[in-house]
PQR file with spaces between the fields and no chain letter, atoms N, CA, C, O and H, PARSE charges and radii, in Angstrom:
ATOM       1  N    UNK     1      73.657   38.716   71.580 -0.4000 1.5000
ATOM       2  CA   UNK     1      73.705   39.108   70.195 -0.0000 2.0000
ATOM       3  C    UNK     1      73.886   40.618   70.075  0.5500 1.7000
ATOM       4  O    UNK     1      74.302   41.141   69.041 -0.5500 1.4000
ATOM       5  N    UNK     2      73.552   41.302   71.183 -0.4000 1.5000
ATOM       6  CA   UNK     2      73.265   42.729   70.756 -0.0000 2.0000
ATOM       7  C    UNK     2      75.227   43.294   71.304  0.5500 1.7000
ATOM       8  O    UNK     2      75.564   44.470   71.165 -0.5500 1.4000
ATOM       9  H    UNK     2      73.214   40.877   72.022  0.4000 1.0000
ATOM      10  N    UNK     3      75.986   42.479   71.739 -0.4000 1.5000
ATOM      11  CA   UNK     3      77.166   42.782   71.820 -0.0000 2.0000
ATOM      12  C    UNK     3      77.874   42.438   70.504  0.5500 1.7000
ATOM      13  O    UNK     3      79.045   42.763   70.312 -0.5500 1.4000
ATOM      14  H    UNK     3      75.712   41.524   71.852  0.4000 1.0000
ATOM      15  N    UNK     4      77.146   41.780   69.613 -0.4000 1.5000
ATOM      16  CA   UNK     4      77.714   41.101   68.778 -0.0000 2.0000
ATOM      17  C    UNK     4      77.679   42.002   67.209  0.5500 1.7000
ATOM      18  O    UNK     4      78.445   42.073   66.249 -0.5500 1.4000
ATOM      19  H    UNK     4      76.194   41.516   69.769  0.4000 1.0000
ATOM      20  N    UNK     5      76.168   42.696   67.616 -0.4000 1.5000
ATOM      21  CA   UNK     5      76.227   43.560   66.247 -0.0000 2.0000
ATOM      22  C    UNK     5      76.934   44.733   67.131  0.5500 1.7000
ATOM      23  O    UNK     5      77.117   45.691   66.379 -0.5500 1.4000
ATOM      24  H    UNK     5      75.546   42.639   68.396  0.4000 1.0000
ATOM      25  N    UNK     6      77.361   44.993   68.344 -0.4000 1.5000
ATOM      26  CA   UNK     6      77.839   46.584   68.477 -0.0000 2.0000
ATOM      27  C    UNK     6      79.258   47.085   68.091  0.5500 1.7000
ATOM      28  O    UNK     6      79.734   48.207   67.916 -0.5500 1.4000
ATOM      29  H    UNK     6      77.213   44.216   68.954  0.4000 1.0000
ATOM      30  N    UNK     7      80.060   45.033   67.985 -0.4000 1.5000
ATOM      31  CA   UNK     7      81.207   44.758   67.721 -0.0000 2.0000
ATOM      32  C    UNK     7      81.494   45.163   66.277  0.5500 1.7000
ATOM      33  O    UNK     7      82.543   45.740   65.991 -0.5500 1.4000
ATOM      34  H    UNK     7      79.674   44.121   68.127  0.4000 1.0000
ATOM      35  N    UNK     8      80.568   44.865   65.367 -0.4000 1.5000
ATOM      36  CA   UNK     8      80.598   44.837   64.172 -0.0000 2.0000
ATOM      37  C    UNK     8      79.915   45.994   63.479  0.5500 1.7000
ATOM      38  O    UNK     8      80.093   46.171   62.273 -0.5500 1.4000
ATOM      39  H    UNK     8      79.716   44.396   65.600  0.4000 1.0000
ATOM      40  N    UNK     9      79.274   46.653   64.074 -0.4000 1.5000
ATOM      41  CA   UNK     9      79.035   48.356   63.490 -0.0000 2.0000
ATOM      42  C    UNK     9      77.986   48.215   63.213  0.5500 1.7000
ATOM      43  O    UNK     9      77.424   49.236   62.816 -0.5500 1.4000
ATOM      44  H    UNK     9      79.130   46.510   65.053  0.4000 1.0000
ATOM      45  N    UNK    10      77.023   46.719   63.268 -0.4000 1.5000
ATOM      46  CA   UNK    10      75.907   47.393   62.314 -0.0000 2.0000
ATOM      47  C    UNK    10      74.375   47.064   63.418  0.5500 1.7000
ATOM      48  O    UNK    10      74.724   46.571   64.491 -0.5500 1.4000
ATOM      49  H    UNK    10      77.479   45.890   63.591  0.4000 1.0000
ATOM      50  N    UNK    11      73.468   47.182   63.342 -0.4000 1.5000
ATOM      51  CA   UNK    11      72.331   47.365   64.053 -0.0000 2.0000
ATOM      52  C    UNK    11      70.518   46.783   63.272  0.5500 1.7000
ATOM      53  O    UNK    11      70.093   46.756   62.117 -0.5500 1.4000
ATOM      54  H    UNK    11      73.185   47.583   62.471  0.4000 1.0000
ATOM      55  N    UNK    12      70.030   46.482   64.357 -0.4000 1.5000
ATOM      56  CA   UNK    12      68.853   45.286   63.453 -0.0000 2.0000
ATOM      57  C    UNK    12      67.904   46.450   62.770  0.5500 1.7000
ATOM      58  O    UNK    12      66.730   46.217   62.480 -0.5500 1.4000
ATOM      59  H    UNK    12      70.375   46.504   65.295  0.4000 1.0000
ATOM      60  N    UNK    13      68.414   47.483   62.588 -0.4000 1.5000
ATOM      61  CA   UNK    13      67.444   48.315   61.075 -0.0000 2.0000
ATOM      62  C    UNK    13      68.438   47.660   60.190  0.5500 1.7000
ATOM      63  O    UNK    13      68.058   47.772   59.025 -0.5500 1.4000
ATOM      64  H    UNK    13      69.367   47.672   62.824  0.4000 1.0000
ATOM      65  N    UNK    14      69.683   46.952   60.295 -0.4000 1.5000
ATOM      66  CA   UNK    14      70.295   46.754   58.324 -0.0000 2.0000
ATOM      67  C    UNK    14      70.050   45.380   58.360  0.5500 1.7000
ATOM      68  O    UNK    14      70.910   44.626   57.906 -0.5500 1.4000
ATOM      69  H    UNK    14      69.992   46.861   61.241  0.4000 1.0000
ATOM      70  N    UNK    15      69.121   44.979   58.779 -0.4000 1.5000
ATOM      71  CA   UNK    15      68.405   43.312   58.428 -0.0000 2.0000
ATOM      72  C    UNK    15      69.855   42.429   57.959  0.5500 1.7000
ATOM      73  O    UNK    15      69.994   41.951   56.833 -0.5500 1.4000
ATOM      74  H    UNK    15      68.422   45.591   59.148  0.4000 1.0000
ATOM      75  N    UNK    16      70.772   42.335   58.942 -0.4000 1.5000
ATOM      76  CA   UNK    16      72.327   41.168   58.909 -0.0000 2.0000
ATOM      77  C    UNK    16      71.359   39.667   60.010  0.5500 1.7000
ATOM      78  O    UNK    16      70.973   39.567   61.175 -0.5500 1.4000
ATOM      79  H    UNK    16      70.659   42.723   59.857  0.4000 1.0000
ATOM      80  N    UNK    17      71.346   39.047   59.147 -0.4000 1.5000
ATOM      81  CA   UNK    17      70.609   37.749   60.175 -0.0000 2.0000
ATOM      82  C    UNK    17      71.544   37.481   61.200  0.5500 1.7000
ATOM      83  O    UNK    17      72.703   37.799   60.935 -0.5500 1.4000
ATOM      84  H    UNK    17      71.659   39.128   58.200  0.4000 1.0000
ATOM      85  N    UNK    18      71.347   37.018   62.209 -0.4000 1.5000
ATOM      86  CA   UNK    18      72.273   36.842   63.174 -0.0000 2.0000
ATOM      87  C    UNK    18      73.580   35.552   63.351  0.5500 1.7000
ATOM      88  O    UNK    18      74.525   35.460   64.135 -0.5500 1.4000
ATOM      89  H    UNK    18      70.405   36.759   62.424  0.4000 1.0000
ATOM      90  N    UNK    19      73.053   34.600   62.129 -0.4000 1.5000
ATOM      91  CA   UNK    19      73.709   33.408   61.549 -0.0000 2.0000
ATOM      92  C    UNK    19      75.044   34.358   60.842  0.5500 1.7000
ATOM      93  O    UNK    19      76.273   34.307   60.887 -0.5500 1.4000
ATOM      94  H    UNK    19      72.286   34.675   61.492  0.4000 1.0000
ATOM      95  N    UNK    20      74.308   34.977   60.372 -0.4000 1.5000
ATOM      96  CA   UNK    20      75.626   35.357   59.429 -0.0000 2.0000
ATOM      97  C    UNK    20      76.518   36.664   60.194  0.5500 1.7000
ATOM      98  O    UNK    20      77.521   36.964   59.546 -0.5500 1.4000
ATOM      99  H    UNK    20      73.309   35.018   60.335  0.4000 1.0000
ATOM     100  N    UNK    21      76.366   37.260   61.120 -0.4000 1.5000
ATOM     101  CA   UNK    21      76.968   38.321   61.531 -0.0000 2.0000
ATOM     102  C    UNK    21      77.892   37.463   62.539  0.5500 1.7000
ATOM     103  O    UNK    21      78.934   37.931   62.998 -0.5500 1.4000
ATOM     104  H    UNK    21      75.551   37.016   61.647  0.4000 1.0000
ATOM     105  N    UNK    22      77.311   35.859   62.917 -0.4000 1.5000
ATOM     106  CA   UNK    22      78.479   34.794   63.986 -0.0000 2.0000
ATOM     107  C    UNK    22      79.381   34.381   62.869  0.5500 1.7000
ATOM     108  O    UNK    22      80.584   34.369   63.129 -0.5500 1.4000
ATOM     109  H    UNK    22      76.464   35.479   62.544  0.4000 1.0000
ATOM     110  N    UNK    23      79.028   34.068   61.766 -0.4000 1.5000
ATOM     111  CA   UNK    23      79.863   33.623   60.726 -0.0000 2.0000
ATOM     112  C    UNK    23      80.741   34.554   60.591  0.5500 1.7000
ATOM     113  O    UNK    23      81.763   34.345   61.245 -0.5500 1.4000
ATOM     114  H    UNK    23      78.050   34.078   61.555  0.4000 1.0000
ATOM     115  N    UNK    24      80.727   35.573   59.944 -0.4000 1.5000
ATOM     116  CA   UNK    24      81.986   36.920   59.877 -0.0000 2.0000
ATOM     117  C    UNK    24      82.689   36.999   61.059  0.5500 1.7000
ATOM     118  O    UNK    24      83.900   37.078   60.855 -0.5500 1.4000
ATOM     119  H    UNK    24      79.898   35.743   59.412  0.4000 1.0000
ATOM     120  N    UNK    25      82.340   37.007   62.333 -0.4000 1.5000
ATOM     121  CA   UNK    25      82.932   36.952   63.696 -0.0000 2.0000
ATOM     122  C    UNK    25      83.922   35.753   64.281  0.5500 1.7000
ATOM     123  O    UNK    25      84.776   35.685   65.165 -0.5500 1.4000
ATOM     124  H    UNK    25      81.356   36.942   62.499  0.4000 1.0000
ATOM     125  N    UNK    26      83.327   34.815   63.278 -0.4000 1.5000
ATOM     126  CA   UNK    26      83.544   33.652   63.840 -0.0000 2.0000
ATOM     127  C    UNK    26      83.975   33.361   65.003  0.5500 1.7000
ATOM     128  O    UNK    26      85.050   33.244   65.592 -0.5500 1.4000
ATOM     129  H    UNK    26      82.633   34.870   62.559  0.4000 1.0000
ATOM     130  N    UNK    27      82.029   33.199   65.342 -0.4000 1.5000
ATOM     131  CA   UNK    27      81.865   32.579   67.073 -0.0000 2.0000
ATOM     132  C    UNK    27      81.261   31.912   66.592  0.5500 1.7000
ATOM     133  O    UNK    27      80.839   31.893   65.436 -0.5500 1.4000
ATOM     134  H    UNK    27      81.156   33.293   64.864  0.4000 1.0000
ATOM     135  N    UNK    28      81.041   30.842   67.940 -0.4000 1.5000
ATOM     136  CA   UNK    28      79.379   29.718   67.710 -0.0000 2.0000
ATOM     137  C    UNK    28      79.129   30.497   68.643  0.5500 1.7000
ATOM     138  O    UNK    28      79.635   31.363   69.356 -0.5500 1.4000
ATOM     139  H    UNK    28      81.384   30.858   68.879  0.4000 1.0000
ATOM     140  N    UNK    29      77.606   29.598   68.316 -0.4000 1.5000
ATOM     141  CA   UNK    29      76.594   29.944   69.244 -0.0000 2.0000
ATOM     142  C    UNK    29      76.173   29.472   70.403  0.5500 1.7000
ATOM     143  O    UNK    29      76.748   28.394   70.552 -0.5500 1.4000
ATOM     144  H    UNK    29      77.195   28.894   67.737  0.4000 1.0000
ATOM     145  N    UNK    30      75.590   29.653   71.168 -0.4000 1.5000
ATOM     146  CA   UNK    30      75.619   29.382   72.487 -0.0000 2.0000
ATOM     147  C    UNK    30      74.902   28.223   73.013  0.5500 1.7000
ATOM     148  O    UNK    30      74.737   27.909   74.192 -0.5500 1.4000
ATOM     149  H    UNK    30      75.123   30.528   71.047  0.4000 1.0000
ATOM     150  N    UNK    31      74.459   27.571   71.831 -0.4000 1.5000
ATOM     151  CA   UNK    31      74.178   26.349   72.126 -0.0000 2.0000
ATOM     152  C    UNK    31      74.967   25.492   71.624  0.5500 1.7000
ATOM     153  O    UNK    31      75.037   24.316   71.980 -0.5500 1.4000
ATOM     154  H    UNK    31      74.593   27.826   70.873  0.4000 1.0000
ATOM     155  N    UNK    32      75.744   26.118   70.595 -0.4000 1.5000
ATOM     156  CA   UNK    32      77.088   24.666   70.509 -0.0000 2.0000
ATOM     157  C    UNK    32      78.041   24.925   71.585  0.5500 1.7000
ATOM     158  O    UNK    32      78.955   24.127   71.790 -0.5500 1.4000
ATOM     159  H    UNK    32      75.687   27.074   70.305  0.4000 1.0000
ATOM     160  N    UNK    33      77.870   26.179   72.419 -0.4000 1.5000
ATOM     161  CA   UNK    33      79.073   26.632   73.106 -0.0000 2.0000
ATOM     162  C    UNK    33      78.382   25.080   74.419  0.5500 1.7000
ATOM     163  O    UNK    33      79.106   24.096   74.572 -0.5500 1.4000
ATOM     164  H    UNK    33      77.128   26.828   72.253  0.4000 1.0000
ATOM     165  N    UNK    34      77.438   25.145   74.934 -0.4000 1.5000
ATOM     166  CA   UNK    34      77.132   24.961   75.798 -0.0000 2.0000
ATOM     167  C    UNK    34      77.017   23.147   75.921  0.5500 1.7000
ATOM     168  O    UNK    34      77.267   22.482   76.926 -0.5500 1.4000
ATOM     169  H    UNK    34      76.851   25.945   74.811  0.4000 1.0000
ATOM     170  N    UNK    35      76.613   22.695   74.719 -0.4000 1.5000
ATOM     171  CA   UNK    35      76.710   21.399   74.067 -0.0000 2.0000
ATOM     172  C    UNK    35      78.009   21.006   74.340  0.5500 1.7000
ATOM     173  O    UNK    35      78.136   19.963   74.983 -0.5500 1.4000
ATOM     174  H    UNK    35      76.410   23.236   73.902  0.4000 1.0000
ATOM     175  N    UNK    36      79.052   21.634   73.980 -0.4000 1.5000
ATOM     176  CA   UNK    36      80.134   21.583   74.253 -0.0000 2.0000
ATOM     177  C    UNK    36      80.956   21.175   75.372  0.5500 1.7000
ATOM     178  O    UNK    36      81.708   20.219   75.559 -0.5500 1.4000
ATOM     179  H    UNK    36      78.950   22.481   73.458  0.4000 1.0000
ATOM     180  N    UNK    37      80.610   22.139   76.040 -0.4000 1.5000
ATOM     181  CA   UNK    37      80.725   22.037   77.541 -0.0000 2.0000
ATOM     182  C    UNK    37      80.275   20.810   78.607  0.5500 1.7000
ATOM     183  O    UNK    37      80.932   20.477   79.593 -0.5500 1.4000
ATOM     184  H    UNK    37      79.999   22.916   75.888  0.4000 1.0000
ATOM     185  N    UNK    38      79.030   20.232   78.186 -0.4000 1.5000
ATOM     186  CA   UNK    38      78.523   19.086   78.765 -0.0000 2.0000
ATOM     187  C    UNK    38      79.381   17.870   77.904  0.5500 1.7000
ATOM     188  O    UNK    38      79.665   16.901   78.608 -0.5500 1.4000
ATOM     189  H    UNK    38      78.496   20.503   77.386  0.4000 1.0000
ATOM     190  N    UNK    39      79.801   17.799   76.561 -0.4000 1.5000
ATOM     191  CA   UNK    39      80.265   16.973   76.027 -0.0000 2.0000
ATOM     192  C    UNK    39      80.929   16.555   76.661  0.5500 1.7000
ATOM     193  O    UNK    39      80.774   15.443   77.167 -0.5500 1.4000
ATOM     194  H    UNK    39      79.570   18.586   75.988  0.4000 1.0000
ATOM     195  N    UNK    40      82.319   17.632   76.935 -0.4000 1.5000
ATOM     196  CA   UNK    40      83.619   17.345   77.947 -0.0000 2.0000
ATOM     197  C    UNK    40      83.447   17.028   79.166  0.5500 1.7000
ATOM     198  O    UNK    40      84.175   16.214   79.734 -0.5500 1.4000
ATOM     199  H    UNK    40      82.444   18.534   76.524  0.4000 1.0000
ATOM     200  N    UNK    41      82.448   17.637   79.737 -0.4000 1.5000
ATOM     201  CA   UNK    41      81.868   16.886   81.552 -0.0000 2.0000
ATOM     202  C    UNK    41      81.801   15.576   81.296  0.5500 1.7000
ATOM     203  O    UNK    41      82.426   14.704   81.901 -0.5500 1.4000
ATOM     204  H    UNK    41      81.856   18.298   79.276  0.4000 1.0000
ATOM     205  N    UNK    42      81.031   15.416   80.384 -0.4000 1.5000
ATOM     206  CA   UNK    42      80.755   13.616   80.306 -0.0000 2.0000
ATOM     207  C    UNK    42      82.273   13.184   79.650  0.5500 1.7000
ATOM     208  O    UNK    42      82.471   11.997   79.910 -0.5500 1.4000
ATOM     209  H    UNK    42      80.523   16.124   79.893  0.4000 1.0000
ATOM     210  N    UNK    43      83.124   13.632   79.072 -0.4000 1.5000
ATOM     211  CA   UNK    43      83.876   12.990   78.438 -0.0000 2.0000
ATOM     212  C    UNK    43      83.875   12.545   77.155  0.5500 1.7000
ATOM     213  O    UNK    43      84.709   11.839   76.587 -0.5500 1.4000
ATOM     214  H    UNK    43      82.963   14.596   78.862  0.4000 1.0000
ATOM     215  N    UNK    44      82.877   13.016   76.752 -0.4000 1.5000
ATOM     216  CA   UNK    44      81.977   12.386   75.177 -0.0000 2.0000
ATOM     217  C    UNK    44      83.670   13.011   74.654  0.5500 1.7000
ATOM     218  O    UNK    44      84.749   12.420   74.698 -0.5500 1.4000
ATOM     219  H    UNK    44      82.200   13.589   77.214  0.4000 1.0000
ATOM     220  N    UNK    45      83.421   14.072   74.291 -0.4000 1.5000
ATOM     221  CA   UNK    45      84.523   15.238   72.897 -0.0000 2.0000
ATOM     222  C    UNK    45      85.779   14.257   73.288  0.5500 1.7000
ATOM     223  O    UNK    45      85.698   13.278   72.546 -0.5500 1.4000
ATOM     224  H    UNK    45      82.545   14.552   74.255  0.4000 1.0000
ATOM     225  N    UNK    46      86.873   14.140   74.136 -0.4000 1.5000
ATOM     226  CA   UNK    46      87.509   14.412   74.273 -0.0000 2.0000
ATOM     227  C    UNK    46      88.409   12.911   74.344  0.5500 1.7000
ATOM     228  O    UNK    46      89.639   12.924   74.327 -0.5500 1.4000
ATOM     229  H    UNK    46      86.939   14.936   74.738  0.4000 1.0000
ATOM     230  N    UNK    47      87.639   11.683   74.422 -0.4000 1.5000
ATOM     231  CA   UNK    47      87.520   10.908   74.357 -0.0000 2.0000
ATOM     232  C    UNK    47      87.794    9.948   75.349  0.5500 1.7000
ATOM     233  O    UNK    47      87.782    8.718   75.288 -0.5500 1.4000
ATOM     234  H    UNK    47      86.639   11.673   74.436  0.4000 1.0000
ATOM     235  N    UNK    48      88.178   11.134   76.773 -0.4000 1.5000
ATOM     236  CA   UNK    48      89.028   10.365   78.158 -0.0000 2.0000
ATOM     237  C    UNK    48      87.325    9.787   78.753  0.5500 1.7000
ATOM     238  O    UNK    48      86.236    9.983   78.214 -0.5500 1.4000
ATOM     239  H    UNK    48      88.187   12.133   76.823  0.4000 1.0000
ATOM     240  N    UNK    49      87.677    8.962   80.163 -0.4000 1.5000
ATOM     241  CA   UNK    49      86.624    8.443   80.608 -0.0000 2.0000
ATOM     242  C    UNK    49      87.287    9.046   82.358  0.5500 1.7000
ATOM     243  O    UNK    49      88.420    9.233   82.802 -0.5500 1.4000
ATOM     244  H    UNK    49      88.562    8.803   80.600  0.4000 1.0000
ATOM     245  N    UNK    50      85.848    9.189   82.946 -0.4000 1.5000
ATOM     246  CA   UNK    50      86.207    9.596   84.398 -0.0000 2.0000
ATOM     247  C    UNK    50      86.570    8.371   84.879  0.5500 1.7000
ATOM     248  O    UNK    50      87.086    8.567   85.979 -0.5500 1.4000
ATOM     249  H    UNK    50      84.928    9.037   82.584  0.4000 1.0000
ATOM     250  N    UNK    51      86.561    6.859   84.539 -0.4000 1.5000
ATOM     251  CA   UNK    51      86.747    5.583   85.272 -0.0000 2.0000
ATOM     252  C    UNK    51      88.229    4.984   85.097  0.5500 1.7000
ATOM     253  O    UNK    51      88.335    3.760   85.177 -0.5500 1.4000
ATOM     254  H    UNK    51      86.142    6.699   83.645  0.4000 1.0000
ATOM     255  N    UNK    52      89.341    5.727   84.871 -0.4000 1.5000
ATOM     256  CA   UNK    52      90.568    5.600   85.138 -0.0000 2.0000
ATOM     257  C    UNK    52      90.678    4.891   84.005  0.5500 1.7000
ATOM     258  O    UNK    52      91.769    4.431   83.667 -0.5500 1.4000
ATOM     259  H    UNK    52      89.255    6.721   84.805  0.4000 1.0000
């Protein structure tokens, strides 16, 4: 996060919640990033199956 406000100019004295400084950036967060990531291991997202 702290790369995230240095990107964007501002710093945790101007009280920007951190929800909303990913929103203007538009990133997720690192638990949808990561959710993500296991989705596709398993195959869940993407809808292929490892069993041919």
């Amino acid at each position: 996060m702290k790369y995230l406000r240095r990107v964007k100019g501002v710093t945790e004295m101007d009280k920007i919640r951190n929800e909303t400084i990913r929103t203007e950036l538009e990133t997720e967060s690192i638990l949808e990033h990561i959710e993500m990531k296991q989705l596709r291991w398993w195959g869940q997202h993407t809808g292929e199956t490892s069993l041919g």
